[in-house]
C-alpha positions in Angstrom: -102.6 -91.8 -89.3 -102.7 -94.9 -91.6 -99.9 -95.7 -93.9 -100.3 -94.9 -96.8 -99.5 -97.0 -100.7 -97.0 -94.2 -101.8 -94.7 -91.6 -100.3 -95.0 -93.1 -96.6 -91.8 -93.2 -94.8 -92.3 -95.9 -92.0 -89.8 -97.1 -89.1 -90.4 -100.7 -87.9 -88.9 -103.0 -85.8 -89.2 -106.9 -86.8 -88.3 -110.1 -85.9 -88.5 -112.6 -89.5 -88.7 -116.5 -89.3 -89.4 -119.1 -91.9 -93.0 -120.0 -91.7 -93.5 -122.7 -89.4 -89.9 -122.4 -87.9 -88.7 -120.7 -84.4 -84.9 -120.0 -85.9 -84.6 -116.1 -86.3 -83.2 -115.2 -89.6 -83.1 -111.7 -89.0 -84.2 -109.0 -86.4 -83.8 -105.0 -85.3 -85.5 -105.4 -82.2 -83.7 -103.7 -79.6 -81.9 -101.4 -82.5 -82.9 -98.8 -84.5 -85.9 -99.1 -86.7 -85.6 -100.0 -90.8 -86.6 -96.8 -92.4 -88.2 -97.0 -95.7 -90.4 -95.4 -97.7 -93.6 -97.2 -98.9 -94.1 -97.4 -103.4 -89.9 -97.2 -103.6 -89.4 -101.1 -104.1 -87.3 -100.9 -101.0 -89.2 -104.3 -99.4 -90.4 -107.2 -100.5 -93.8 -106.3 -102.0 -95.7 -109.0 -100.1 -95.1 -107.1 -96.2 -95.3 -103.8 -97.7 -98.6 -104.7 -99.2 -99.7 -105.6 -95.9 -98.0 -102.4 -94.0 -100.7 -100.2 -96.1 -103.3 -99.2 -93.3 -101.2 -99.9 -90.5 -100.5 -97.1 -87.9 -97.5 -95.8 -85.7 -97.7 -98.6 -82.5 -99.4 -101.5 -84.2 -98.1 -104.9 -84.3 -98.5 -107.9 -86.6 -97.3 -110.8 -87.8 -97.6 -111.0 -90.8 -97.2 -114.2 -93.3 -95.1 -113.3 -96.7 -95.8 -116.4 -99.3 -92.5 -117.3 -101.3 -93.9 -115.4 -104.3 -94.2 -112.0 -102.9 -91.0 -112.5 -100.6 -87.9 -113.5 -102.8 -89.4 -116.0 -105.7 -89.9 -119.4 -105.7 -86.7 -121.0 -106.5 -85.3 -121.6 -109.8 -83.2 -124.3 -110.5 -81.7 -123.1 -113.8 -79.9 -120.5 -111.4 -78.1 -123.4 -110.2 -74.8 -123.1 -112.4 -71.6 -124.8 -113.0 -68.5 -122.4 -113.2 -64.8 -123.4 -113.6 -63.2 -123.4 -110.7 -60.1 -120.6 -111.9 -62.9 -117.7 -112.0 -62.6 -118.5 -108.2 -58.7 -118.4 -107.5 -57.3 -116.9 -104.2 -60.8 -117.7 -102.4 -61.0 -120.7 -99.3 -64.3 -122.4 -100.6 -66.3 -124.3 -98.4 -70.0 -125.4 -99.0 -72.8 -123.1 -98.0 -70.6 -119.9 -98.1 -71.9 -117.2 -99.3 -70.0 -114.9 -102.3 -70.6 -111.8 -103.7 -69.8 -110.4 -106.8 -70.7 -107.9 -109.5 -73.6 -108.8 -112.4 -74.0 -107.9 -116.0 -75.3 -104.3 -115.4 -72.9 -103.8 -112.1 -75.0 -104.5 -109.3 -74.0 -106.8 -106.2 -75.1 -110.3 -106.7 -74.8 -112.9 -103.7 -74.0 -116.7 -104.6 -74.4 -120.0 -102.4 -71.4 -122.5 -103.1 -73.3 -125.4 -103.4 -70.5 -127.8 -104.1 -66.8 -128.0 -105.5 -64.1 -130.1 -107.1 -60.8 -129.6 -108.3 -62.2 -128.0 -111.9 -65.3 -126.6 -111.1 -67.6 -125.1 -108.2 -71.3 -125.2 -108.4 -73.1 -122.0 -107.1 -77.0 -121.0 -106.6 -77.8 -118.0 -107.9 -80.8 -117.9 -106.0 -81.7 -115.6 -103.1 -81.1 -117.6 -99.6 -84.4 -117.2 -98.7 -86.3 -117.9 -102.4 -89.1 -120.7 -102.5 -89.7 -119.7 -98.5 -92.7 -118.5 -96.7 -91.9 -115.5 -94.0 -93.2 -114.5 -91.0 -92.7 -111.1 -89.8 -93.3 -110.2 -86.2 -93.4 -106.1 -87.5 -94.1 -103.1 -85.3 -94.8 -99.6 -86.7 -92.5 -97.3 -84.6 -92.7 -94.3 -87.0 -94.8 -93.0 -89.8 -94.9 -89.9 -91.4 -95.4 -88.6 -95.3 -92.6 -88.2 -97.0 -91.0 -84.7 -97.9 -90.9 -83.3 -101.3 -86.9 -84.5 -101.6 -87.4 -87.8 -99.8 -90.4 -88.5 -102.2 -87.8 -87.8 -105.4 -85.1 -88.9 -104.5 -86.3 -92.0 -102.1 -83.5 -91.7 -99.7 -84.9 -91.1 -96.1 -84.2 -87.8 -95.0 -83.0 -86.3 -97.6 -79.1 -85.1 -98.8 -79.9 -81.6 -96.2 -76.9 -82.3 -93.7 -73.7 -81.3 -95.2 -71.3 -82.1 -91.9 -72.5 -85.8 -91.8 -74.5 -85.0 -88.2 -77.7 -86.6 -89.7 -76.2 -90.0 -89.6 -77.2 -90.4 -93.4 -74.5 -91.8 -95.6 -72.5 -90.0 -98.5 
């Protein structure tokens, strides 16, 4: 079975490097599988696009431009901030911060640079204005339950003890 452009839940395993590059940014092989479902937003559109038609045991690598990954970069999201909203934190260039944005969701900055009165910090996702490869294998696929569909949480709420391994 093929997967399809909504309501698929798919398990694959992947190795990802920049385009061109042999350093591994990121990889489950060996672990479990990443367990989304397909039309929920919960990849970067430009390797689920190219998941659709794939099947349980196929392999590809597939190329993600910068567009369809995490944006190109923007350099207004390069910004100057005083260096008190920063207090109590050891800053060193190229760390990576976290806080909360305007709507409270979990934003990640790069500290690009510092001083004694200010610290300049990218906005921009670590991996924006970069081509990816994806070495992907389909482990699992299956269409998505009723719930799962809804809700868009793989396997549903359904296991009250915590024995599912799905988190509260």
């Amino acid at each position: 079975m093929a997967i399809k452009e909504e309501n698929s839940v798919v398990g694959i395993e992947y190795e990802l490097t920049e385009a061109g590059k042999d350093e591994v940014l990121d990889s489950n092989k060996g672990g479990a599988p990443l367990e989304f479902i397909i039309g929920k937003g919960q990849l970067i559109p430009g390797l689920e696009k190219q998941l659709v038609g794939m099947s349980a045991g196929e392999s590809a690598d597939i190329l993600v431009k910068a567009e369809e990954a995490y944006g190109l970069r923007d350099e207004e999201a390069v910004q100057k901030l005083p260096k008190e909203q920063f207090e109590g934190i050891e800053l060193e260039k190229g760390m990576s911060l976290y806080g909360q944005g305007q709507n409270g969701e979990t934003i990640q900055v790069t500290v690009v640079d510092f001083d004694d009165e200010s610290v300049t910090v990218d906005f921009n996702h670590p991996l924006a204005g970069k081509d990816l490869m994806f070495n992907v294998t389909v482990v699992s696929e299956r269409d998505a339950t009723e719930e799962e569909a809804q809700t868009g949480q793989v396997g549903g709420g359904g296991c009250a003890d915590g024995s599912c391994g799905c988190s509260h």
